[in-house]
N, C-alpha and C positions, 0 to 999 in steps of 0.2 A: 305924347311920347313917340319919339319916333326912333326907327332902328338907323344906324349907320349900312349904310348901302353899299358895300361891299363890290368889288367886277365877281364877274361869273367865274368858278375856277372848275365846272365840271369840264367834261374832256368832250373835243371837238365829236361833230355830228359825224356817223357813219355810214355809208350809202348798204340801203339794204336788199334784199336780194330775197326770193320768195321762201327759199327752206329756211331764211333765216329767223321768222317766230320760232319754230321748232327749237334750233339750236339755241337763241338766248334763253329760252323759257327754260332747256337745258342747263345751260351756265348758271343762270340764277338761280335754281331749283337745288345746283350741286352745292353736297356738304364744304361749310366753313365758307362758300361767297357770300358775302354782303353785300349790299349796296356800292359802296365805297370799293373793292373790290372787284366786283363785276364791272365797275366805270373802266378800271386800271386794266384789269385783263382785254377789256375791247378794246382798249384806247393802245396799247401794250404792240396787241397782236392783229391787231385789224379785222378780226372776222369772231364771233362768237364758235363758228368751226376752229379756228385755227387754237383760240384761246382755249375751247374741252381737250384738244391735242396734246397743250398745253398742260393743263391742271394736274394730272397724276404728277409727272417731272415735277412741279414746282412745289411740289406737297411734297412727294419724297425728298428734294433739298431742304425744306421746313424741318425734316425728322418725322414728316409722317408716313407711315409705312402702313401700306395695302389700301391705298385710297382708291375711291370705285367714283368716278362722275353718274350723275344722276341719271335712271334706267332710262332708255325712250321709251319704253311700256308708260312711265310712272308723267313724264310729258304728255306721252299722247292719251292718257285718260282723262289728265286736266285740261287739254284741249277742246277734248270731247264731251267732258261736262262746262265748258263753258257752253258751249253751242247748243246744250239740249234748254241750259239757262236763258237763253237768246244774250248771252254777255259777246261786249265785241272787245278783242285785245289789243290796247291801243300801246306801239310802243315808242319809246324815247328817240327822238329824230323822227318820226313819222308826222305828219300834216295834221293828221286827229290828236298829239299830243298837246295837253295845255302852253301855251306860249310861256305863260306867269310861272311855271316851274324849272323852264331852264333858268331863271335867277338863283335858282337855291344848289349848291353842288353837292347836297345826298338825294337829289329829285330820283325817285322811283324810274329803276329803266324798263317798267311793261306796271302795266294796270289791265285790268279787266273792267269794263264800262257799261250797265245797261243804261237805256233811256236814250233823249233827246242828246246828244253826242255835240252838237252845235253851242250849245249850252258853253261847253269849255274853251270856249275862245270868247265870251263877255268877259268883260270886267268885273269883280266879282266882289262881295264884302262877307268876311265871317263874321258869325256870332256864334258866341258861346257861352257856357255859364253854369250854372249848378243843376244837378238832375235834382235834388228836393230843393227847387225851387218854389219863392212863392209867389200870390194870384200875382201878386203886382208884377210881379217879375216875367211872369208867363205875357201877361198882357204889352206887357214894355216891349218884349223881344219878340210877338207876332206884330206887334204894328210896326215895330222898326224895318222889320221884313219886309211886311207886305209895301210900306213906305219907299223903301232902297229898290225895289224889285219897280216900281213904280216910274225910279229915275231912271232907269237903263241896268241896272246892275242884277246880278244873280247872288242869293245869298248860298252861302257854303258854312255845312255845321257838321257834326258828328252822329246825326240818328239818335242817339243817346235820349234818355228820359228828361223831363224839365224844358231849360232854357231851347235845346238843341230842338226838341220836337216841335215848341213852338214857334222855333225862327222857320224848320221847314214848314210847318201849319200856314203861317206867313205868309212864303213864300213862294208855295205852291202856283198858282196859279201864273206868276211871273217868272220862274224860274230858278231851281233850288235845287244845290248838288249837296248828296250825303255821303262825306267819308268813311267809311268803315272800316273796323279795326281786325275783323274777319274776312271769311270769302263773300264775293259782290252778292251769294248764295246765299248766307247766311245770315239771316234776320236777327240783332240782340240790339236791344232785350225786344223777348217777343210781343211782349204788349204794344210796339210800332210796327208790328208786320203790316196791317192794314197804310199807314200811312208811305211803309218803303212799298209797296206795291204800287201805290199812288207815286210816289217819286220816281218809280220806274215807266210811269206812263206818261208822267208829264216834265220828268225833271231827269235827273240823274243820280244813278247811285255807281261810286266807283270803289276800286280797291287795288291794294298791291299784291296783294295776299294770296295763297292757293283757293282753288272753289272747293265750297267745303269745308274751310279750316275755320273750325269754332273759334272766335276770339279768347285771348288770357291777356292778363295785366300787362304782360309785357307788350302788347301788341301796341297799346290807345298812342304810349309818347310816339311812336311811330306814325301811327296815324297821324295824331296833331301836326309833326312836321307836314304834311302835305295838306292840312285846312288851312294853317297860316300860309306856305308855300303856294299856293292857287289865289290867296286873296292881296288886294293891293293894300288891307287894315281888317284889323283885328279888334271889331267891339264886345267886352265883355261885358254880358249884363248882371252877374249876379255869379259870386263865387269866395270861397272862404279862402282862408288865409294862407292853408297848404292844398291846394288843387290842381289837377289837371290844365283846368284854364289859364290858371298863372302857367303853367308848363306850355302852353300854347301860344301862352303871349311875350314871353322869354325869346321862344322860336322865331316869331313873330320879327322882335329887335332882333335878333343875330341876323335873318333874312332881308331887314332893311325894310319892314313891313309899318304904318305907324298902328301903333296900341291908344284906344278909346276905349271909355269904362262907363259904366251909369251910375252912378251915386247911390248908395242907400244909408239906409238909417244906422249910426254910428253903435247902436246896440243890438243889433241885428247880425250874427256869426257869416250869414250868404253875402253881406255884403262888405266883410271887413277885406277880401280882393280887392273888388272897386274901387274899394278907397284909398287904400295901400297903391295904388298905379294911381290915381289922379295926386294923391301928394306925392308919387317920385314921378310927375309931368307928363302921363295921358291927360290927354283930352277928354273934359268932360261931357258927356253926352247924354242930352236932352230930347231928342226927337232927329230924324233922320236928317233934318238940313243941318246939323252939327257935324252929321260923319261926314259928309259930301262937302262943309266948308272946310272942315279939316286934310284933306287928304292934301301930300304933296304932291306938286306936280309930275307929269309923268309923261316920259317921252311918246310923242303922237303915233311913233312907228314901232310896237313891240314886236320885236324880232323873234321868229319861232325858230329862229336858226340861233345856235350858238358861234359865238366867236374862236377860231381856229388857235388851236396853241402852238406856238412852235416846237419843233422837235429838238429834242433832245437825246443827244448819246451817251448812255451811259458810261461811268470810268469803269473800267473792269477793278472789282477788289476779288483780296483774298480769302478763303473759306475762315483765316482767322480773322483777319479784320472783322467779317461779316457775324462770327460768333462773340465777338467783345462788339460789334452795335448793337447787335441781339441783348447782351448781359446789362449793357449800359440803358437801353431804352426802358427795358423790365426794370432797372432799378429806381429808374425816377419813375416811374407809371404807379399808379394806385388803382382802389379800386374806386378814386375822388375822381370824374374824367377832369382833364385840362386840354387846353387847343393846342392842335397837333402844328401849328407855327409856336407857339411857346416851347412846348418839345425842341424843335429843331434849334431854338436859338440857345437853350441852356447845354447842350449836346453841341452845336456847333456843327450840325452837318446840313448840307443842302438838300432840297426836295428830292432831285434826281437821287441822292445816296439815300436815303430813308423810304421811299416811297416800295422801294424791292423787298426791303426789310421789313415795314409794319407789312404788306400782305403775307411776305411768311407766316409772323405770329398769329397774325387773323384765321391764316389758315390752320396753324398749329391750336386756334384757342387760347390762347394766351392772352390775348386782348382781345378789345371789342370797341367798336365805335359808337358813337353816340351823334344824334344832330347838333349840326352846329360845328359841324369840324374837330369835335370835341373824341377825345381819346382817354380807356382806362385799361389799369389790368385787371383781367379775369383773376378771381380769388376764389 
């Protein structure tokens, strides 16, 4: 199964400037930015300074009143506990940034990174699969690991209990990065602290997240976006029929990523996933020379640079026009997301005219994005 490969559509690389960790960590940190959002205000305004200048005004035209951007106290404490962490903050356009994420355009603009940092410029394979996994399962996705890690590849999984521990277990010795759904601090479940320790000495554990910030449900779909986004496929070894892994391997296809699965026993609940993706055309997967014969081909020079957009001027509209796009985009929105190109086309407006508008609501709360380009309303 492979995803359709889409061009890059995050926003051109910005040259950075040494106060400017502070400031983005800033921008990102302030209430109602997103991902998506923070892209726009950089890309917007050209400087993450110019963009916090920015933010109060463009929140007060949203309707929100008495907006505060995020303290520098409240920056520089997370600064500060990354560095007692030994975490290093790698951000978006920087040389230490993964290559394989500028493909994706909600790619995380700052992570926090410990470990072997080299590590994120391999080629890389995810696995993933059920935390009540079973032996076989455990066993399938530590040899697949240690197998992939073997040919040149790094495997990337989520820390998580089950399949995930074992692909790092795996992998360990060749090279294994653990997404986390928390801060890069923050060990869950704590039954793998011993092995993220190990991953911090010989692999990598990274994160988008503040240091410190215990993981919640909402966090994991988030994370996923960034295991599949780092990997060039997506093998699931084990997972039920409504799971995070399918949620991973969905991200997977939208990023253009190919999806491989391991078969199991058609009575068997962990494996009714795997089997549901090889009949709608993953690749079945038997041992490691199956992913490595599977993979599409892939351009020899990964560019860690993005490709430049052109600019664009916006038309000047009116506060009423801009309050019936407002009324109009809320009325088709749910709280079902759908892709913010189907939006534009049932609505009829161009990117340049929407693009001002959804950051309003985003800021207003109103809506909220999803991976995948995908957009809903807040209910």
């Amino acid at each position: 199964m492979t995803g359709t490969h889409a061009s890059s559509t995050h926003p051109p690389l910005l040259p950075t400037t040494e106060e400017d960790p502070f400031n983005r960590l800033r921008l990102l940190r302030s209430r109602r930015v997103g991902v998506a959002t923070y892209h726009r205000l950089l890309a917007e305004h050209g400087s993450a300074a110019d963009a916090l200048r920015a933010l109060p005004d463009i929140a007060k035209s949203a309707g929100v009143s008495g907006y505060e951007i995020c303290s520098e106290g409240v920056v520089a404490a997370e600064l500060k506990a990354g560095k007692a962490a030994g975490a290093q903050f790698v951000i978006h356009g920087s040389p230490a940034f993964p290559s394989s994420l500028y493909d994706i355009a909600d790619a995380p603009p700052l992570m926090w990174v410990m470990g072997q940092t080299a590590l994120l410029q391999k080629p890389m394979i995810a696995l993933v699969g059920a935390r009540n996994a079973s032996s076989l399962g455990t066993r399938m996705a530590k040899r697949l690991a240690e197998d992939l890690t073997k040919a040149g590849f790094a495997v990337v999984s989520g820390l998580a209990r089950g399949i995930d521990a074992a692909a790092h277990h795996g992998a360990l010795a060749g090279g294994t990065i653990a997404v986390m759904a928390g801060g890069v601090d923050t060990i869950y479940p704590a039954e793998n602290t011993k092995l993220a320790q190990d991953i911090a000495k010989h692999g990598v554990r990274l994160s988008e997240m503040p240091m410190g910030l215990q993981p919640q449900a909402r966090h994991f779909p988030m994370r996923n976006r960034i295991i599949s986004g780092l990997a060039r496929a997506v093998v699931v070894v084990e997972a039920a029929g409504k799971s995070g892994s399918l949620i991973t391997a969905r991200n997977a296809l939208d990023q253009g990523r190919d999806v491989l699965a391991v078969p199991g026993h058609p009575l068997d609940a962990r494996a009714w996933g795997c089997n549901l993706l090889i009949r709608d055309g993953a690749t079945l997967v038997r041992s490691a020379e199956d992913v490595i014969d599977a993979l599409t081909p892939v351009a020899e020079d990964i560019s860690a640079a993005a490709p430049n957009l052109p600019d664009v001027v916006p038309q000047e509209r009116t506060l009423r026009d801009i309050a019936a796009l407002h009324s109009e985009i809320l009325s088709r929105l749910s709280a079902a997301p759908i892709a913010e190109d189907q939006l534009m086309r049932d609505i009829k407006v161009t990117a340049t005219d929407v693009a001002p508008v959804l950051i309003d609501l985003e800021l207003d709360g109103k809506i909220t994005r999803h991976a995948g380009g995908l957009l809903a309303r807040v209910v």
